[in-house]
C-alpha positions in Angstrom: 26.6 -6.4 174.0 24.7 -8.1 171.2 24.8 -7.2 168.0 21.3 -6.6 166.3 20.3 -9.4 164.1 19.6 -8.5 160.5 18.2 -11.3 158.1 18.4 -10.2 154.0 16.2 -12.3 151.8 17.5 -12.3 148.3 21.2 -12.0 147.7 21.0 -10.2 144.1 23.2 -7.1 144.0 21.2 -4.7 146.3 20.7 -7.2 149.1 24.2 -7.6 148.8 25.1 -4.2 149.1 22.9 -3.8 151.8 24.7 -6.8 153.7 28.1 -5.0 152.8 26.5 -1.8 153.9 25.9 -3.3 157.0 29.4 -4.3 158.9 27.6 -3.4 162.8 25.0 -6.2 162.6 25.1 -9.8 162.6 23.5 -10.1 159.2 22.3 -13.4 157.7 21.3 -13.3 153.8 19.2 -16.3 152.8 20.1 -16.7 148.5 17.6 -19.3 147.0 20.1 -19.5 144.3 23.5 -21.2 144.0 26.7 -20.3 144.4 27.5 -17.8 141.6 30.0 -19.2 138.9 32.9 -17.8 138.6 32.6 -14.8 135.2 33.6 -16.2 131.7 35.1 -13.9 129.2 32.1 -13.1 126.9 30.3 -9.9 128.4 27.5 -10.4 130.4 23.9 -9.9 128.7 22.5 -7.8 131.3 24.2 -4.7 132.2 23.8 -1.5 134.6 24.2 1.7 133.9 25.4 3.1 137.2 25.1 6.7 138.5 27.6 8.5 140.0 25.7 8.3 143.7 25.5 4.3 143.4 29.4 4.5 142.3 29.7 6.3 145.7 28.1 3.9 147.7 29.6 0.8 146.3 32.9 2.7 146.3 32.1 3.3 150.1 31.4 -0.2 150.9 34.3 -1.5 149.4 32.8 -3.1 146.1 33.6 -0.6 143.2 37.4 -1.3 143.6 37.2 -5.0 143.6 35.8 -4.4 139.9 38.0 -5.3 136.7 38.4 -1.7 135.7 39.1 -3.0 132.0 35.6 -4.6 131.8 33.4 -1.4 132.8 32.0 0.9 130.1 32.0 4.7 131.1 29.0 7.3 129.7 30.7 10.6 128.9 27.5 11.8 126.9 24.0 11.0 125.9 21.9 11.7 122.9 18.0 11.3 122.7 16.5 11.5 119.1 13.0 11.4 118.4 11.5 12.0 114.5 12.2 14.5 112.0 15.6 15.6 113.5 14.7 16.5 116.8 17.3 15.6 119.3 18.5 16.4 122.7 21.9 15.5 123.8 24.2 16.8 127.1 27.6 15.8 128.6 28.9 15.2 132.1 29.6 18.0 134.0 33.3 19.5 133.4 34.0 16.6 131.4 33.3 13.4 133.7 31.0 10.6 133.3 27.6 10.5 133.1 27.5 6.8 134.0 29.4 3.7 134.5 28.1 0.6 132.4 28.8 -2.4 134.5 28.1 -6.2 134.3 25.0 -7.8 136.8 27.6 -10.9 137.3 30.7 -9.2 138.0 29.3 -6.6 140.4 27.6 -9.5 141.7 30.6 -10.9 142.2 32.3 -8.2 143.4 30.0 -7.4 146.3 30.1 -11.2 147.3 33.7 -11.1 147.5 33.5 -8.0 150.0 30.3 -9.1 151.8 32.6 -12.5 152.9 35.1 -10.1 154.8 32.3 -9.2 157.0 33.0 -12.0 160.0 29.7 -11.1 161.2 27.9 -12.3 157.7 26.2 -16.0 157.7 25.9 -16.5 153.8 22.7 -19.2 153.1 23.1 -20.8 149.7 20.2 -23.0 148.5 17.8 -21.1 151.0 13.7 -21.2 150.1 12.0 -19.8 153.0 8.1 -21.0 153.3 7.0 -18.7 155.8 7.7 -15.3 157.3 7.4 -13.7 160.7 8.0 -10.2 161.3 6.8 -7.6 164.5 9.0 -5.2 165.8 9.9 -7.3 168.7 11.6 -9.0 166.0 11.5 -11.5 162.4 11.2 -15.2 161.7 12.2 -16.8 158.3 11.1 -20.6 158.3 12.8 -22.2 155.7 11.4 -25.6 153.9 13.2 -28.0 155.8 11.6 -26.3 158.8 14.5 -24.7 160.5 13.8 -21.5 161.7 16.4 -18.2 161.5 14.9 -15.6 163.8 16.8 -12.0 163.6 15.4 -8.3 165.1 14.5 -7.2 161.2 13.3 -8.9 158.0 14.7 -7.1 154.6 12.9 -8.1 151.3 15.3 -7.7 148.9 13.9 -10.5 146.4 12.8 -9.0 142.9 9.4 -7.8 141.7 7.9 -10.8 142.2 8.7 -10.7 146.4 7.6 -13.4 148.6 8.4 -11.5 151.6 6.3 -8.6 150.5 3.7 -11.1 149.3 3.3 -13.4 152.6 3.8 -10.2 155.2 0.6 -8.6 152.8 2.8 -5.5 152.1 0.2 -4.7 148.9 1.4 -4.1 145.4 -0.4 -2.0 142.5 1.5 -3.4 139.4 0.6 -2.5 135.7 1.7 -3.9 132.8 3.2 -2.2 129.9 2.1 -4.4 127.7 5.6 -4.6 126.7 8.6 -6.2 126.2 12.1 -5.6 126.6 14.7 -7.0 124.3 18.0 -7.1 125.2 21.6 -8.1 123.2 25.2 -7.0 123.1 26.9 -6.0 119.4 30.2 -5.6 118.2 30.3 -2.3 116.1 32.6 -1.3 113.3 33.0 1.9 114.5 33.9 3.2 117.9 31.2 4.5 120.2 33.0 7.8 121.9 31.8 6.7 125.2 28.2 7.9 124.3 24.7 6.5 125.3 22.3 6.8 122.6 18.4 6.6 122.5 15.5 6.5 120.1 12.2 7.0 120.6 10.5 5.4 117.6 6.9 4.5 116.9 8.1 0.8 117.3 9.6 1.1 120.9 12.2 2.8 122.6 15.9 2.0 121.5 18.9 2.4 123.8 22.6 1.7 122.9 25.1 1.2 125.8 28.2 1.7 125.2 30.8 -1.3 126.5 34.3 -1.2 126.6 36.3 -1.1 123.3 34.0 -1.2 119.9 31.2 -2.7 121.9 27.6 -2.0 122.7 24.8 -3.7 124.9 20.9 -2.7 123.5 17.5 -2.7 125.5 14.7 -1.9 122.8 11.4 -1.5 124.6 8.8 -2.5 122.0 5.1 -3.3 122.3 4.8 -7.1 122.6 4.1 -7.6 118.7 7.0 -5.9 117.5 8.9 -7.9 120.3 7.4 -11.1 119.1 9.0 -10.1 115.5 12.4 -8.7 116.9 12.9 -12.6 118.8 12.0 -14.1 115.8 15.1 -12.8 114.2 18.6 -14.4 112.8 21.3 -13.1 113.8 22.0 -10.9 110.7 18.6 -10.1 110.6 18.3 -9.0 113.8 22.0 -7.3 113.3 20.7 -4.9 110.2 17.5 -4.0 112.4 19.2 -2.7 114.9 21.8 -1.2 113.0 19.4 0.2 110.8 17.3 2.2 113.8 20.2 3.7 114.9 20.6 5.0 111.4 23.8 3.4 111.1 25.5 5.6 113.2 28.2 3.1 114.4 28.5 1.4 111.0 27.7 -2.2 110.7 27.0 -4.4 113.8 27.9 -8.3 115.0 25.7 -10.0 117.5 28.1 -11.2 120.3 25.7 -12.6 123.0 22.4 -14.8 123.1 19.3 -12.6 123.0 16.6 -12.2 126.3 13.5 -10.6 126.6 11.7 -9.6 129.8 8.1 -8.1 130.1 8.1 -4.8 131.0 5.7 -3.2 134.6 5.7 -0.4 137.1 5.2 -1.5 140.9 3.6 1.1 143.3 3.4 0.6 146.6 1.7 2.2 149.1 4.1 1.1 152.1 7.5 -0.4 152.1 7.9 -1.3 155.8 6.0 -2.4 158.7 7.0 -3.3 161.9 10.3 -5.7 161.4 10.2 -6.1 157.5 11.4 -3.4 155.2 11.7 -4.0 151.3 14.6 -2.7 148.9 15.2 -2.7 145.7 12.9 -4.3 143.5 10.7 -5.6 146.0 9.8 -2.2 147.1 9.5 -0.8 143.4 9.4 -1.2 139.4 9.8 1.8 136.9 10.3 1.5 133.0 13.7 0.9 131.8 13.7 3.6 129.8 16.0 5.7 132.0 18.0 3.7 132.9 17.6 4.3 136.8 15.8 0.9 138.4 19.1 -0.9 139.5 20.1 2.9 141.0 16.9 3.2 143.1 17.6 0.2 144.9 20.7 0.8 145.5 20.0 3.9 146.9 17.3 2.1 149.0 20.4 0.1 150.6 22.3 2.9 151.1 19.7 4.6 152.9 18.8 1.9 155.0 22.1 1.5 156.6 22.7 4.8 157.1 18.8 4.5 159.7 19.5 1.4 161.2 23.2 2.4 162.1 21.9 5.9 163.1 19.4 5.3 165.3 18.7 6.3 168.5 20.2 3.9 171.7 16.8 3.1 172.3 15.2 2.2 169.1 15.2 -0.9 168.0 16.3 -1.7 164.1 12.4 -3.2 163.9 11.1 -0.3 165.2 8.7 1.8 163.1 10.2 4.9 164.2 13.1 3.8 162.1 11.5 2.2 159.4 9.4 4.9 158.6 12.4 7.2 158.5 13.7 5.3 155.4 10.3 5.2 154.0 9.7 8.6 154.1 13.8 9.1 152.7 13.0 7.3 149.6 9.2 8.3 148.5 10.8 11.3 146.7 12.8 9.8 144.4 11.1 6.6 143.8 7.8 8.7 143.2 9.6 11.1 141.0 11.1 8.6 139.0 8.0 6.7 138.5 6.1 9.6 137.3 8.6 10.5 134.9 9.4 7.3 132.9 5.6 6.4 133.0 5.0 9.6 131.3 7.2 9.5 129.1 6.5 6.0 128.1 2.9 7.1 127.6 3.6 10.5 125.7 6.3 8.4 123.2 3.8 5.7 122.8 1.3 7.8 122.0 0.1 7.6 118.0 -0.6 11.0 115.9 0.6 13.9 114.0 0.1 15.9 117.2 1.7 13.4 119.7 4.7 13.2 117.2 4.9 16.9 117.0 5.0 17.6 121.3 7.6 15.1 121.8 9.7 16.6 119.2 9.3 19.9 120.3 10.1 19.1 123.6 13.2 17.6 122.8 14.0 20.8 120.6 13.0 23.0 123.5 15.3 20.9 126.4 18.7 20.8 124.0 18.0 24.9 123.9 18.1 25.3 127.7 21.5 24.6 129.3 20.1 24.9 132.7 17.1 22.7 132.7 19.9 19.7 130.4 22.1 20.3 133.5 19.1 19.6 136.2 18.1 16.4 133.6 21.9 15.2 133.8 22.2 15.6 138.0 19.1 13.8 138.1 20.6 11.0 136.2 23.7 11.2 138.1 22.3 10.6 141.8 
């Protein structure tokens, strides 16, 4: 009996996952990239902060365990502080984590190195694809030197700016935050307590990751002329700014890594599948960064995914829109959710004014007071 044919474009972590995810199908991923380089011992500039659902899944499919359990940064609690003292902070239930911070390049790494026990996984280095083809009597990727890899389902698993969803006309609404998102890991003098912090402030939005040891990684969200000024920054300089917005709270910091910025969007879509092409990941969404959850809905998206394809009926095929739909209609929730929520927070902390200023403080005030509605906020997180 043959095995159905599944062909991944984009070999980031959630296509991997998905291609670990799937150990029943002959899967192909197609990686435009190189081989990944072996890690280094300087922490990786970007980060994930992983909930305890993705942990699941990647513990599932083999990944989590092939992780360096010295190098991953655990979230025991999380404090949000907006102006004149307001604050909202909860902890993990009974005592556990929150989240797990972990390194892009190491998990990526990880999932490669349980993706290659699969004997039925082709890995495609060096891959650019110039066409696709997709029905649900099956999917074509042409590649540039004109060979041509032909599988029973297409998965678009290549970033916000997706080719597959872009040639196969799978339409995207994207709008632009117009801002950026500045990124940088510190040394701290003092120790973080395995909490995640966060500041909304009238220049951005300010998160502190706690990494292993006396170590933190920072996203600060800022409109693109206060980005333009962070950038611009020495090291010291940019050291005492960020120390100083976090009102000192882990004493002085030290700029270990180089610092990135990346332009901040939502992506809506309308539909994630059609007949023999499904998109995951970033392909199939973008929500602020401001909770964190991004890298989470993707992975999810894999997750879910497998689970259709390798419960379908004996006569569905794994193209079939019978299928597809069913993953469609799996994820809408919690991608919709999730975009409503950081877009309106993003527009309600963005917002200028006494009275802007005084709702988001009281609405912090008036979450920390209810321990039922911080526990609902905190499973959220944790899916």
């Amino acid at each position: 009996m043959n095995r159905p044919r599944i062909l991944i474009s984009g070999a980031g972590p959630v296509g991997l996952a998905l291609a670990c995810a799937c150990r029943d199908f002959d899967v192909t991923l197609l990686d435009a990239a190189p081989a990944r380089p072996a890690p280094g011992e300087d922490f990786d500039l970007r980060i994930f902060a992983l909930s305890s659902g993705t942990r699941a899944f990647l513990r599932e499919i083999g990944a989590w365990d092939l992780l360096d359990a010295r190098r991953i940064g655990t979230v025991r609690r999380m404090e949000v502080f907006g102006g004149e003292g307001a604050k909202l902070s909860f902890n993990g239930r009974a005592g556990g984590a929150l989240a797990w911070i972990v390194e892009a390049g190491r998990l990526g790494n990880a999932l490669e190195e349980q993706a290659a026990t699969n004997p039925q996984l082709s890995r495609r280095h060096e891959s650019r694809a110039s066409s696709f083809e997709a029905s649900a009597a099956g999917a074509t990727v042409i590649l540039r030197g004109g060979e041509r890899i032909e599988g029973d389902l297409l998965v678009g698993a290549d970033g916000p700016d997706s080719r597959v969803r872009k040639l196969l006309g799978l339409e995207a609404e994207e709008k632009s935050y117009g801002e950026d998102a500045i990124v940088a890991n510190f040394e701290t003098e003092k120790d973080h307590g395995d909490c995640a912090r966060q500041w909304f402030r009238p220049d951005g939005v300010l998160a502190w990751l706690p990494l292993p040891a006396k170590r933190i990684s920072i996203v600060w969200s800022a409109p693109a002329a206060e980005a333009d000024a962070l950038a611009a920054l020495d090291a010291r300089a940019l050291e005492r700014r960020v120390r100083d917005a976090g009102a000192s709270m882990l004493g002085d910091l030290r700029l270990i890594s180089p610092v990135a910025r990346f332009p901040l969007r939502m992506i809506r879509l309308e539909r994630i599948v059609s007949p023999g092409v499904a998109l995951i990941g970033d392909a199939a969404h973008g929500v602020h960064p401001l909770a964190g959850q991004g890298v989470n809905l993707g992975f999810q998206d894999a997750r879910v995914l497998g689970e259709e394809l390798a419960g379908r009926s004996q006569v569905e095929r794994v193209g079939d829109m019978r299928v597809l739909r069913r993953y469609a209609r799996n994820r809408r929730e919690d991608v919709t959710a999730m975009q409503f929520v950081t877009d309106s927070l993003d527009k309600l902390f963005s917002a200028e004014g006494k009275r802007a200023s005084w709702l988001r403080d009281a609405g912090l005030r008036l979450v920390d007071g209810q321990s039922l509605l911080k526990e609902a906020l905190a499973g959220r997180a944790m899916r």
